[in-house]
N, C-alpha and C positions, 0 to 999 in steps of 0.2 A: 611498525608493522606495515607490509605493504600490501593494501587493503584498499581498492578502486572504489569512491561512494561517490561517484560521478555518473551521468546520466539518467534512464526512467527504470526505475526498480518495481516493478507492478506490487502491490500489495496484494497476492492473490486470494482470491476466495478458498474455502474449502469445500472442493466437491462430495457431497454428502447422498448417500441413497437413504439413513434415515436417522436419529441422532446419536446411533450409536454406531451407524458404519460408515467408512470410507469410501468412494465414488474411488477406485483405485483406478481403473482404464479411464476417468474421465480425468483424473489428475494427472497421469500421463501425457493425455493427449493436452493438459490446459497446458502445463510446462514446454512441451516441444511447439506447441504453438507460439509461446512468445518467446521460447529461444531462439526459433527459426526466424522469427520477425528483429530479433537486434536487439532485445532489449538484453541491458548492461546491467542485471541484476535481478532477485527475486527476495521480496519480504513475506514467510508466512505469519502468519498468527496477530496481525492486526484487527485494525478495529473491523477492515472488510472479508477479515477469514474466521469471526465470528470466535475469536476465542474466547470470550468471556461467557458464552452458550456451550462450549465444546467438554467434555470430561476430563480429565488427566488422561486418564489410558488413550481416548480418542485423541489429543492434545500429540501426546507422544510418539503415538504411530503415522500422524500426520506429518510431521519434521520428519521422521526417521524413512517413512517413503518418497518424500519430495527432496531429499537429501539424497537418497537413494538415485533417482532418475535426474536429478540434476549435476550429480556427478561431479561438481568442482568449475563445469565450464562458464558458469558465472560464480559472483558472490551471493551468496546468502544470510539473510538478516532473518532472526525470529526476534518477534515479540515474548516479552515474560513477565511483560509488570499483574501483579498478581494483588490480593489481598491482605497478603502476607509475607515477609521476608521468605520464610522457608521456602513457600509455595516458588518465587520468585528463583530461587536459587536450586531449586528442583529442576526445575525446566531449564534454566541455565544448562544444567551440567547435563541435562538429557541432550540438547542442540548442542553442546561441543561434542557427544559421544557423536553424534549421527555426522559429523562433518560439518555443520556452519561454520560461519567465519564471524559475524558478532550478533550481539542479542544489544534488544530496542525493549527500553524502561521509558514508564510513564509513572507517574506519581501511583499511588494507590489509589484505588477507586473504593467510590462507598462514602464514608466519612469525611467532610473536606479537611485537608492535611495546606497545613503554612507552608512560607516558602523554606523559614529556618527548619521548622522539621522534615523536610524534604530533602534538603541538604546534608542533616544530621539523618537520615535514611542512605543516603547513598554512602556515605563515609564508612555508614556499617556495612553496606552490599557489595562496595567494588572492591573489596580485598577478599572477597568471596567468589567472586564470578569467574568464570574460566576463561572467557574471550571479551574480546574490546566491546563497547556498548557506546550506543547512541542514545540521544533525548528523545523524547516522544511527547512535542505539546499541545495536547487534546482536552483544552478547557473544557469543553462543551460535556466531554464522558467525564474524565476525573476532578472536576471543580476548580480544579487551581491552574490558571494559569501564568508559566513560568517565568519572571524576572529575566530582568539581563543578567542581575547579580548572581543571580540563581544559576540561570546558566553558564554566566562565569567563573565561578565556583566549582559547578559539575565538570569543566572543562579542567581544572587546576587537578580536579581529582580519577581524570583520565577519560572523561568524555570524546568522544573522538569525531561526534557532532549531532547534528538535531534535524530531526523532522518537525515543522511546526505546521499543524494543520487547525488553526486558530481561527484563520478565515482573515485574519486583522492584518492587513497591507501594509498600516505603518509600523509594525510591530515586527515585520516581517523585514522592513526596510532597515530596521534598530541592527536587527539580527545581522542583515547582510556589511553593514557597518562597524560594526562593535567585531565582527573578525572576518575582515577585508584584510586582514596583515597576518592571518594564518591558515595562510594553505592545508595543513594537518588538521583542521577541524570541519567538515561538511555541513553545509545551510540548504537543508531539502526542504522544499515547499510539498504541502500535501494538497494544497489547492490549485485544482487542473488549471485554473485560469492566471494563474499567476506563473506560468512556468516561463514566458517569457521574459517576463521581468525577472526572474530570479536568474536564469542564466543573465541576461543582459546586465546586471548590477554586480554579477564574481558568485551565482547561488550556483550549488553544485548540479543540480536536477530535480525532479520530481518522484516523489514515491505516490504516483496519481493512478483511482482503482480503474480509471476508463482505458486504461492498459491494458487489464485484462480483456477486452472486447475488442479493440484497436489498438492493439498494441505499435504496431507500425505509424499510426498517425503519431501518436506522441516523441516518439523517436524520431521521426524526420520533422517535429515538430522542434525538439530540442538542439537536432544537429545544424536546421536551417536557424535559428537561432545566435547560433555557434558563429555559424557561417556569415551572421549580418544580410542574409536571405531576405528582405523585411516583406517583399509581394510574397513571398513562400510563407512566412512565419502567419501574414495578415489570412491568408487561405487555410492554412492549417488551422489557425485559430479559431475561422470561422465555423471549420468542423466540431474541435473541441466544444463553439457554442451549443451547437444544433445535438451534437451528445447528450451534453446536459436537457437541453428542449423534448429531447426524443426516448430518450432511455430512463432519466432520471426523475420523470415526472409523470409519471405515468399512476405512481399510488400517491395517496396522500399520509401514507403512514410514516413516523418516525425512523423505521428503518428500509423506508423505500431504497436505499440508496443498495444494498446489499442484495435488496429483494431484486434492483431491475436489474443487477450486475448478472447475477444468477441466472434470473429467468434470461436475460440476453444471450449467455453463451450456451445453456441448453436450447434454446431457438436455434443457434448456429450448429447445433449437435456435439459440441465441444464437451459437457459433461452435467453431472444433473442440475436441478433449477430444486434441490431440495432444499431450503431454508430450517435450521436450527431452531429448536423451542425453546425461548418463549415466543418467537417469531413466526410469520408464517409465510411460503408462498404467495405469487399470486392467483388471482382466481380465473378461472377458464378466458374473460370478456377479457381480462388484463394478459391473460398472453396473447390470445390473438390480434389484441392494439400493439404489443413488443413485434411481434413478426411482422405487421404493418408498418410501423415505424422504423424497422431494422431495414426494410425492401427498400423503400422510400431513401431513406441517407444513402445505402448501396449504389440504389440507380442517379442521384443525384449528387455522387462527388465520385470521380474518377480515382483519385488519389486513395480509393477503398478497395484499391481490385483485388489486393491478398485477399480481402474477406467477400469480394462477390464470387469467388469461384462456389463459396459457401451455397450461395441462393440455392441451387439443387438441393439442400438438404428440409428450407426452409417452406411447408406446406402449409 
């Protein structure tokens, strides 16, 4: 299948006005924002678009409008790993109706599941799935995290490759290793700060969520990369640092990372900052430190001008 999983794929958030409805004009505007800006793909329904908070019917109408407005001009990847096979293969076949291009498994979450029965889990699901799928290694949510064997295996049984968002560098380095010799299978890091090394070692790119807010830095962060840029890539990075410093620590909650994604691009007016239950926004002192924080990177890195034109919006 010819099927591009090279470059930064944003795992977008789901713009929500409250848990049962869709932020529709704000999903619009998130998608044309980072089409406009180069990014080589869109993942919905990860761990940063909140799908394990989100309902089926809400689940559904989310792919089926982001599918809608994206139109085919990049790839698309949904998330489906589920609690259940059926569940799993529901949403499959709702994301081949609406137009995706592949669906992104993770182990089951809930109960920790082995590496053998994982294995013997996909044997049962990939003769069931309607388009190519990717790994998804997210120890931290689903308990187990995956083997080489394991993913070599998934790979035998038509894996077509993996996002590892583990955090583990040499696990990551196994990975870029163990299929260095196969171009047909993609090694996406899901941690922002690793993208250089993953391009520079044969990794295909990043499915990294600080795309959704800067989408352009990670993109000329991956091409300068590319390019052997090393002053561009060391600049770029440095912003990636100061992202993390500035956005991402702002709560001290376990799902801070969702919550500052959020509140950031409603700051920039891009779409709401409503947060899914059992989670919550931040609170009034926490957005006004995002809009300070957001002004601050703006006016202190040039290479953000796509998003200072923004500043007007931000009060």
């Amino acid at each position: 299948m010819n099927l591009s999983l090279r470059g930064i794929i944003p795992p977008i958030i789901t713009p929500l006005i409250n848990d049962e409805e869709l932020d529709e004009n704000g999903l619009a505007r998130l998608i044309e924002y980072l089409i406009n800006r180069g990014v080589h793909g869109i993942f919905l329904l990860g761990t940063t678009g909140e799908a394990t908070s989100l309902s089926y019917p809400l689940r559904k109408k989310f792919v089926e409008k982001a599918c809608a407005v994206i139109n085919k001009r990049v790839p698309v990847m949904v998330g489906v790993t589920d609690t259940s096979g059926s569940g799993l293969v529901e949403m499959a076949n709702i994301s081949k109706n609406a137009g995706a291009d592949a669906l992104v498994i993770s182990s089951p979450y809930y109960l920790p599941i082995s590496q053998n029965e994982f294995v013997d889990f996909l044997k049962n699901m990939v003769p069931k799935l309607p388009l190519p799928f990717l790994l998804y290694n997210m120890p931290s949510c689903t308990k187990m995290h995956m083997s080489l064997e394991t993913v070599r295996k998934a790979k035998e049984l038509g894996a077509i490759g993996i996002k590892d968002s583990s955090g583990d560098l040499a696990y990551f380095y196994s990975l870029l290793d163990e299929f260095k010799d196969s171009p047909d299978f993609a090694v996406i890091c899901g941690t922002e700060l690793f993208l250089p090394e993953s391009v520079t070692y044969g990794g295909s790119g990043g499915i990294t969520g600080g795309a959704n807010v800067f989408p352009k830095v990670f993109v000329e962060l991956y091409q300068a990369t590319l390019d052997g840029d090393k002053n561009k890539v060391a600049r770029l990075r440095d912003i990636v640092i100061q992202i993390e410093k500035k956005i991402y620590n702002i709560s001290t909650d376990s799902s801070r990372y969702i919550e500052s994604i959020k509140c950031a691009l409603s700051t920039l007016g891009i779409c709401s900052g409503y947060v899914a239950q059992p989670f919550s926004g931040f609170e009034e002192a926490q957005k006004q430190q995002m809009k300070k924080n957001i002004k601050e990177l703006l006016e202190a890195y040039p290479e953000l001008s796509e998003e200072i034109s923004m500043l007007n919006s931000i009060t």
